[in-house]
ZAVOKE-73815 format. One record per atom (N, C-alpha, C): residue in one letter; x, y, z. Coordinates in Angstrom, 2 decimals. Layout:
N
@code:A&px:X&py:Y&pz:Z
...
***
This chain:
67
@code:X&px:-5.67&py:-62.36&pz:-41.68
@code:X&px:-5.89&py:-61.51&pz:-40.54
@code:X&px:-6.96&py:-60.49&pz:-40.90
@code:X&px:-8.08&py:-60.56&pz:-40.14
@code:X&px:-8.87&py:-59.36&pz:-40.62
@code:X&px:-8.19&py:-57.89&pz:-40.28
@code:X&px:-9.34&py:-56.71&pz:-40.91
@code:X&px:-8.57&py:-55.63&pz:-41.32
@code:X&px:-9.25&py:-54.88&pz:-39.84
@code:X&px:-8.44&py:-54.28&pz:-38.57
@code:X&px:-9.28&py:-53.72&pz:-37.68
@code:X&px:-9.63&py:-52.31&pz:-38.24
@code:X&px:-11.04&py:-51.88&pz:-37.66
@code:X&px:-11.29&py:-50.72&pz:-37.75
@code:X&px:-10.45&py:-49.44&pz:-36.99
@code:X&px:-9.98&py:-50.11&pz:-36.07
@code:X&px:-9.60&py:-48.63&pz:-35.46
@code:X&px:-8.28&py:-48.95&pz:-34.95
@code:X&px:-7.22&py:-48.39&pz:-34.89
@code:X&px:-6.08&py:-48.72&pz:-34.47
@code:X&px:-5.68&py:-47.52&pz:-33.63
@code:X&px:-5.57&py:-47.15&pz:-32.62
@code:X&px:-5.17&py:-46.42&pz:-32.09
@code:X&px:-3.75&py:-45.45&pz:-31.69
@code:X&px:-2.64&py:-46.26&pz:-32.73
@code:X&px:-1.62&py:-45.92&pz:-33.03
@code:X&px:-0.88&py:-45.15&pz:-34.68
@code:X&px:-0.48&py:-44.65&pz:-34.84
@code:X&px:-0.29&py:-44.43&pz:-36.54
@code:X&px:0.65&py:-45.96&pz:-36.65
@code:X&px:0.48&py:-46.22&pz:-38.21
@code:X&px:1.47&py:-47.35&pz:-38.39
@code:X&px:2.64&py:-47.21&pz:-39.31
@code:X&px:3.62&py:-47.62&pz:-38.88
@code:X&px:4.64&py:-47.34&pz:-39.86
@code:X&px:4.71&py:-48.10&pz:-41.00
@code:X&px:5.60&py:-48.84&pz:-41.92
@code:X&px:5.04&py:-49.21&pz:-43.33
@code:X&px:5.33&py:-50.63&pz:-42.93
@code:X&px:6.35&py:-51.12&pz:-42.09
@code:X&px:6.41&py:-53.12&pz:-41.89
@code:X&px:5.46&py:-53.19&pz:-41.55
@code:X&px:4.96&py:-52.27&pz:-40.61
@code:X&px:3.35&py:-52.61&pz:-39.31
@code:X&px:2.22&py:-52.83&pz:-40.29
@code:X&px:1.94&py:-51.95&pz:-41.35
@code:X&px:1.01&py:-51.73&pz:-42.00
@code:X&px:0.97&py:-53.32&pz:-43.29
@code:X&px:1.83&py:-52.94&pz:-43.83
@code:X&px:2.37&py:-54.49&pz:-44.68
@code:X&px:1.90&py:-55.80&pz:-43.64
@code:X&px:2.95&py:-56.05&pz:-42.25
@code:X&px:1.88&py:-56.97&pz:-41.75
@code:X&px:0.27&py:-57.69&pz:-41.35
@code:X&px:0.05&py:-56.00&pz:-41.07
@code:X&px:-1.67&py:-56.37&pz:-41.25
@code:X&px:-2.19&py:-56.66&pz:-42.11
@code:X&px:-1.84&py:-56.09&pz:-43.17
@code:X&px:-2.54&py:-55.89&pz:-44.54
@code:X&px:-2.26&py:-57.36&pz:-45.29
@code:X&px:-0.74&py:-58.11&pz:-44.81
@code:X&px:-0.61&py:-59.35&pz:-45.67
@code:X&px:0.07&py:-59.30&pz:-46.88
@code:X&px:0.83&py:-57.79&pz:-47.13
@code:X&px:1.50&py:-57.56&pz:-48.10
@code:X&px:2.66&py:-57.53&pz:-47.56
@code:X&px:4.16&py:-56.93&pz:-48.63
@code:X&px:5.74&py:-56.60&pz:-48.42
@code:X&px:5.01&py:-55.17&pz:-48.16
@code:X&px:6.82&py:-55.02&pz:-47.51
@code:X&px:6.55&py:-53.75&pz:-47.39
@code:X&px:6.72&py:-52.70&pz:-48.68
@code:X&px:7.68&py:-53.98&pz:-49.66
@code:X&px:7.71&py:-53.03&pz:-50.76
@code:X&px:6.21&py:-52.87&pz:-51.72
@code:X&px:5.46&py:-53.39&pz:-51.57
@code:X&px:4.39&py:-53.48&pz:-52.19
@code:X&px:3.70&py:-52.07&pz:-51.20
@code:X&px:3.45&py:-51.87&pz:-50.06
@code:X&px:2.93&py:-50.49&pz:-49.71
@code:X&px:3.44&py:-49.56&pz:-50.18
@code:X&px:4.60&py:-49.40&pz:-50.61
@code:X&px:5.48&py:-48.42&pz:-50.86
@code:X&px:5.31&py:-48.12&pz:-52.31
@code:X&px:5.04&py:-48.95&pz:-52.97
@code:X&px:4.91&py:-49.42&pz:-54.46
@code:X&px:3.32&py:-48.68&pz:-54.79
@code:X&px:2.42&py:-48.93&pz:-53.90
@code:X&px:1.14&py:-48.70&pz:-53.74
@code:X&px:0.94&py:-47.35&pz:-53.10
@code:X&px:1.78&py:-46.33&pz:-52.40
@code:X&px:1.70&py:-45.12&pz:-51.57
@code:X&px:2.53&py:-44.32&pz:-52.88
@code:X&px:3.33&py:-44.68&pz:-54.09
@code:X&px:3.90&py:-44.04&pz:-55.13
@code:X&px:3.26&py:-44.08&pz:-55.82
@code:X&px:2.21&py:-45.35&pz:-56.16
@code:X&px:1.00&py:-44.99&pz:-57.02
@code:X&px:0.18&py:-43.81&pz:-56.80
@code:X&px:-0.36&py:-43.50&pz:-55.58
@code:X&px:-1.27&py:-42.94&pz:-55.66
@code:X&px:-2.37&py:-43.40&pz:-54.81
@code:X&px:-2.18&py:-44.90&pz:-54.70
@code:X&px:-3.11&py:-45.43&pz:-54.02
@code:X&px:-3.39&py:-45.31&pz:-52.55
@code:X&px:-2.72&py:-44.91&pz:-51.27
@code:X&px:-2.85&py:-44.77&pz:-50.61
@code:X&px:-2.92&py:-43.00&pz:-50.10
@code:X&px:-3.65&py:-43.01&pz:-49.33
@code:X&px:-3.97&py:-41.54&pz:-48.48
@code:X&px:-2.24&py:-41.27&pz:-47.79
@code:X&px:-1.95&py:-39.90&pz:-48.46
@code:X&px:-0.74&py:-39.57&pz:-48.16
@code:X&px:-0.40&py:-39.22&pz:-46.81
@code:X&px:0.67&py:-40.21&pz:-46.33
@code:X&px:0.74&py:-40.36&pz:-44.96
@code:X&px:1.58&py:-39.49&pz:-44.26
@code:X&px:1.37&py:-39.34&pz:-42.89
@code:X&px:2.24&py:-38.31&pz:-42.12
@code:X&px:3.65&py:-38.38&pz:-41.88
@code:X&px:4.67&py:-37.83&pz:-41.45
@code:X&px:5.84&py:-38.31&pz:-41.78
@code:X&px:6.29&py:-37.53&pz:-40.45
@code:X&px:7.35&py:-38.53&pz:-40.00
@code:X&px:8.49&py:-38.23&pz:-38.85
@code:X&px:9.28&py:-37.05&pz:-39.17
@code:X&px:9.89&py:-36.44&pz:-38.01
@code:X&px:11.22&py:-35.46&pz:-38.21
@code:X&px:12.33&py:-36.52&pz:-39.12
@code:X&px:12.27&py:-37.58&pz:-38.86
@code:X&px:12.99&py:-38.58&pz:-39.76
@code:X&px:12.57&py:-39.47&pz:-41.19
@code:X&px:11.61&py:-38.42&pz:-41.37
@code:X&px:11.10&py:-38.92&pz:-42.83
@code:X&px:10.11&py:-40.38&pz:-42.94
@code:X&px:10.46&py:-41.17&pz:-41.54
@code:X&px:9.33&py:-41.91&pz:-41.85
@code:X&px:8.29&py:-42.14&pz:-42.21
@code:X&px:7.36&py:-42.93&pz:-42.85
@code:X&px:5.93&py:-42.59&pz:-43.09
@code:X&px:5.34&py:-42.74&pz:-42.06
@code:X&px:4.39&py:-42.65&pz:-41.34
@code:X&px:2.95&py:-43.04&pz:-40.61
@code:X&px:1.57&py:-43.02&pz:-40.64
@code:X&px:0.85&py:-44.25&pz:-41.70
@code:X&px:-0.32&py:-44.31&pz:-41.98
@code:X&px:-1.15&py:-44.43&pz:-40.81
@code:X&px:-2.65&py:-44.28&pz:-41.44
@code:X&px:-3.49&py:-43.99&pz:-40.41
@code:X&px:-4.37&py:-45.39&pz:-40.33
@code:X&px:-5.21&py:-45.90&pz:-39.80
@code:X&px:-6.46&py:-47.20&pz:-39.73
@code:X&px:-7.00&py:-46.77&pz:-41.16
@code:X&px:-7.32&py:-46.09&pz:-42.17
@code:X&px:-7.97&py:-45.87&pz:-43.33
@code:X&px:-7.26&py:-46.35&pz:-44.43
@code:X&px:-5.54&py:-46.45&pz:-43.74
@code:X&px:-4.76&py:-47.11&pz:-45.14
@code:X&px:-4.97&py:-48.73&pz:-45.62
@code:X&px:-5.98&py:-49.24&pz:-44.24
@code:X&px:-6.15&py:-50.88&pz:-44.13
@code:X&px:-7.27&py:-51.55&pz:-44.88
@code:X&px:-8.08&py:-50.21&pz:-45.29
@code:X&px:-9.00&py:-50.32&pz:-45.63
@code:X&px:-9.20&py:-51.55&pz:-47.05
@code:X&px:-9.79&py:-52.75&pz:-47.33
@code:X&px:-9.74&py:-53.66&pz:-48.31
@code:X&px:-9.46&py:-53.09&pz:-49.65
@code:X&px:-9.92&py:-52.07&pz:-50.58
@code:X&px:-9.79&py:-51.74&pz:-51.66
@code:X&px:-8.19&py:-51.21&pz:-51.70
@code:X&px:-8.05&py:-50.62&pz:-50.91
@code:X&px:-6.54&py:-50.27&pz:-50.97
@code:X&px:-5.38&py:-50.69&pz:-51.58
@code:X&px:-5.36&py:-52.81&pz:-51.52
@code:X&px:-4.36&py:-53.18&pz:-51.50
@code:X&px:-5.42&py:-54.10&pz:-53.13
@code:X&px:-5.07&py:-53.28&pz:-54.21
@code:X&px:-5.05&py:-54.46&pz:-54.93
@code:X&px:-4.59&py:-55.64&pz:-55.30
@code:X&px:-3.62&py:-55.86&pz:-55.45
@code:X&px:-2.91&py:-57.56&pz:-54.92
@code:X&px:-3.21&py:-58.09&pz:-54.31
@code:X&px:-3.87&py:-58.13&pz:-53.14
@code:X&px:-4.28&py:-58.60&pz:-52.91
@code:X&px:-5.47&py:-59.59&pz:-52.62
@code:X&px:-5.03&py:-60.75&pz:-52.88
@code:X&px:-6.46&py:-62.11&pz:-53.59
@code:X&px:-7.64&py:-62.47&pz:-52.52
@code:X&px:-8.68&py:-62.21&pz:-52.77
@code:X&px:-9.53&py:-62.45&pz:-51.45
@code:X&px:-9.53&py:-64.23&pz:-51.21
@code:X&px:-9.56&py:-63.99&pz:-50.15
@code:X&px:-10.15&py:-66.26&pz:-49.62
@code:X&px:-10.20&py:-66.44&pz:-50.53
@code:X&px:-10.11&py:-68.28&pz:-50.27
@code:X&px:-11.17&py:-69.00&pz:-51.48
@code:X&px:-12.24&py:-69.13&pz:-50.63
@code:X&px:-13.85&py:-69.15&pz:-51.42
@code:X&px:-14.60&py:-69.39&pz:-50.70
@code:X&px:-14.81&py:-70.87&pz:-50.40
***
């Protein structure tokens, strides 16, 4: 699935994992690293990333195509 530029919604962490092609434990794994831009959070603690967390470098695990 390509990565859209603009999403007009914040995403929560399954939403974000689906686009991206990862678990969700792997965002989560990756937002404790360090690696992701620290996301906004609900009165209920949820996370909510922004369109910048989709960005390709983000998700190292992830294997590009074969060409």
């Amino acid at each position: 699935m390509p990565f859209p530029t603009s999403t007009p919604k914040p995403l929560t962490v399954g939403k974000l994992a689906a686009l991206a092609d990862v678990s969700a434990t792997a965002v989560r794994f990756y937002d404790g690293a360090g690696l992701l831009q620290v996301p906004a959070k609900t009165e209920s603690r949820s996370r909510l990333y922004g369109p910048q967390a989709l960005q390709p470098p983000r998700f190292p695990g992830r294997r590009p195509p074969p060409p």
